[in-house]
N, C-alpha and C positions, 0 to 999 in steps of 0.2 A: 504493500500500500504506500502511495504518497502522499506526502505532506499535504499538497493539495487536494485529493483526497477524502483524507480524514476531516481534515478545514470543514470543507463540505458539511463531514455529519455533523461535528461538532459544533457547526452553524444552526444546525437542522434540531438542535436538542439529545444529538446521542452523545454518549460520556465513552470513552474507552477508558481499558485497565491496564492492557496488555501496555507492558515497560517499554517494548520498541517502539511504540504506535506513539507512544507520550513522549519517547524522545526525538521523534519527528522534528526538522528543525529549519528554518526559513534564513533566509540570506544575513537575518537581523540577528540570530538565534534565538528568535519566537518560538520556544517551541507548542508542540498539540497541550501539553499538558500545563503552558501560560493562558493557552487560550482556553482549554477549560475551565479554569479558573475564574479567569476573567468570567464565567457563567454561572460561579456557582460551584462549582464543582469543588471537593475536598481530597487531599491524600495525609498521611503520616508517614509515605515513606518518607524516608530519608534519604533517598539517593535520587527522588524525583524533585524534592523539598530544594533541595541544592542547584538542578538545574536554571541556568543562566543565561541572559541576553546578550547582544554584546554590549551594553552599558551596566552590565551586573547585577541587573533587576531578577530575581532569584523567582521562582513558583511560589517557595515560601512567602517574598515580600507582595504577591499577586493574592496568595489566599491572606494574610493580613488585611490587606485592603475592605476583604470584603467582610472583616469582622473575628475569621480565622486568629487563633494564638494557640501558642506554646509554651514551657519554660524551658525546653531545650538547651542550655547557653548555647552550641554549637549551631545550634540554627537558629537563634537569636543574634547570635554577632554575624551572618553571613549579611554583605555589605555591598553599596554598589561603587561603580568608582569612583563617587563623591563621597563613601563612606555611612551613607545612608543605611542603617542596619535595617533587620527584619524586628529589634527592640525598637526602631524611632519608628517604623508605620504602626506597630501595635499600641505603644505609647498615644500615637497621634488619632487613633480610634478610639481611646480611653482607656486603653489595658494600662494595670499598674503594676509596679514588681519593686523591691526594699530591699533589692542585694545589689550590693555597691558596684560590684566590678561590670555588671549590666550597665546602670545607673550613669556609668564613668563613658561607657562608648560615645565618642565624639564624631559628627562626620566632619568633612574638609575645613569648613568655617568653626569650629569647636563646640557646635550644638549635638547638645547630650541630648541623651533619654530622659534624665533627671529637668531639662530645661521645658521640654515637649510634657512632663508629667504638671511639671510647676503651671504652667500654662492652664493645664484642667483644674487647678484650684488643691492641687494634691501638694500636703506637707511634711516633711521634714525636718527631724534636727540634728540630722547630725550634717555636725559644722564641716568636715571634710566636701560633704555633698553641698551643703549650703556657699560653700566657695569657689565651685566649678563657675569658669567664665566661658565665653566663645569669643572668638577671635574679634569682637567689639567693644570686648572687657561688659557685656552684659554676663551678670551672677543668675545663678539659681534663686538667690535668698532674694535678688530685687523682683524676680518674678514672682515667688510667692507673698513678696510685700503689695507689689502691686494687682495681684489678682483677690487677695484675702483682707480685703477692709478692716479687719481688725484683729488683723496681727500688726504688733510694733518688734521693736527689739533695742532691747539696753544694753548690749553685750558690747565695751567699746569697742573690741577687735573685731565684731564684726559690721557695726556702724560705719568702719573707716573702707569697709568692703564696696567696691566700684560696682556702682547702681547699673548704670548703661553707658559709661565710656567716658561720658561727661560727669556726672554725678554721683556723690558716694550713697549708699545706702541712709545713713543722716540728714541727706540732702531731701532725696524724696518723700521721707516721715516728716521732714519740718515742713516742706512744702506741700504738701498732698494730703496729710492728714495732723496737721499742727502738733505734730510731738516733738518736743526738744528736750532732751537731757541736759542735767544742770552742770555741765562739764564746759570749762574754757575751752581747753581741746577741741573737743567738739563741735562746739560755737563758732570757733573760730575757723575751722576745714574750711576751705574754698572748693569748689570745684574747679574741672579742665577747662571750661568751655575759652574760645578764645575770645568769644563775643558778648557773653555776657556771664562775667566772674563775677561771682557770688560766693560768700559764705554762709554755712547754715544758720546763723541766727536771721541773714536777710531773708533771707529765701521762708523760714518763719514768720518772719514780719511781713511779709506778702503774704502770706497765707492769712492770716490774726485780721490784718486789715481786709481785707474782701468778708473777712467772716462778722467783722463789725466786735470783733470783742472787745472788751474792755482794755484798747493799745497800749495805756500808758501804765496800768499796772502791771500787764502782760511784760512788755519789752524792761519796764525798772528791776522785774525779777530777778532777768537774766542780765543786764547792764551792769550790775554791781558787781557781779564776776567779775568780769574786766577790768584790768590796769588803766586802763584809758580808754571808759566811757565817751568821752569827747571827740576824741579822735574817730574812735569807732561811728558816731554820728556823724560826724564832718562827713566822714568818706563813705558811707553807704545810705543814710539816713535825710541827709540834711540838703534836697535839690530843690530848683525852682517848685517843682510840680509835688514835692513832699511835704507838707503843711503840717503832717506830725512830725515831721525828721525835727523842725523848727519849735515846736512846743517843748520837745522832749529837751531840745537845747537849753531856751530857756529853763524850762523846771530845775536841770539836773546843777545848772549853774547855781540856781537859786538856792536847792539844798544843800552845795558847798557851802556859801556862802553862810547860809545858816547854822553846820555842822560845824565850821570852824567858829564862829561864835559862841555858839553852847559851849567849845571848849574851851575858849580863852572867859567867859563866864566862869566856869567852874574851876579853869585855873586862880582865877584871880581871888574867890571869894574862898579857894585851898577846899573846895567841895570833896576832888578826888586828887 
């Protein structure tokens, strides 16, 4: 029988079994038994599982597609020549799996199974996994921040963890769901970006003001941390178009002012 053929029936709704008929194989190396698949059709062999295109697209990654899985590792990591595993199409139909060395398969651009799982709202913690990037420096843990509204994280080592290339994991918690840790460190992180550098307490303060909260308690919380508060408003806070950058200037000057008074006060009358 040939390729063409069989084509035929298996157009027509009949399935073969027989191993030579499935290894029938087109110019492309389609074989009978991708195109089965491609209908529905199921195998566990494993010597059919492995059959390949010439772009590496496996039977196994065909029956994947259509909802097919396994745990096999060895026909889980069969790949194509982007590296594309038979774990990232099951993944990317929702299949899930918690063994690392799966988890860790990367294709060409360094997207994992762990990135495709984050994606579906599926979590982790262990921090190994949580620090997988892809060649954009996007993390694991910025995907599951970003798909899971309420998850945070205080962990500073992994805070300082690169969000999406530009921004660190701190960056998008201050910005996208107003959480700042009361850490200088912290505060202070700048991001990559070349155009618009930003550190996490701004990037916070943009958030707080569109949310209307109460600005100047909010940002005095975290300002007092700071060696220099003022500076820090000059240069991120205080622009034409910034009408709070300018109150908070005033206030914070005002408190000096006052701070130092109460102590030459209670110097003077030997209070303390």
């Amino acid at each position: 029988m040939t390729y063409e053929e069989a084509l035929k029936k298996v157009r027509k709704g009949h399935f073969f079994e027989d191993k030579e008929v499935l290894k029938l194989v087109n110019e492309y190396g389609w074989t009978i038994a991708h195109e089965q698949a491609e209908f529905g059709w199921l195998t566990n062999d494993t010597e059919i599982l492995k059959l390949s295109d010439k772009n590496g697209w496996t039977v196994a990654h065909e029956q994947a597609v259509h909802g097919w899985t396994t745990e096999d590792k060895k026909i889980l990591k069969l790949a194509t020549n982007t590296g594309w595993t038979v774990a990232h199409e099951q993944a990317l139909q929702g299949w899930t799996t918690e063994n690392r060395e799966i988890l860790k398969l990367a294709n060409k651009n360094g997207w994992t199974v762990a990135h495709i799982q984050a994606k579906h709202k599926w979590i982790t913690y262990d921090r190994e996994i949580l620090k997988l990037t892809d060649l954009t420096k996007r993390s694991v843990l910025g995907i599951i921040i970003e798909k899971n509204h309420n998850i945070i994280c205080t962990d500073f080592d992994l805070l300082k963890l690169s969000y999406d290339g530009n921004n660190y994991v701190c960056h998008e918690l201050a910005f996208n769901k107003a959480f700042l840790i009361k850490s200088k460190k912290i505060m202070t992180t700048y991001n990559n970006s070349n155009l618009f550098k930003m550190n996490t307490i701004t990037k916070y303060l943009n958030y707080v003001h569109v949310l209307e909260i109460n600005f100047e308690r909010e940002i005095l919380t975290y300002l007092k941390l700071l060696n220099n508060p003022l500076k820090f408003i000059n240069r991120n806070l205080h622009s034409s178009e910034n009408r709070q950058g300018k109150i908070l200037l005033k206030r914070i000057k005002f408190y000096k002012l006052l701070n130092s008074l109460i102590k030459k006060y209670l110097l003077f009358n030997n209070i303390c």
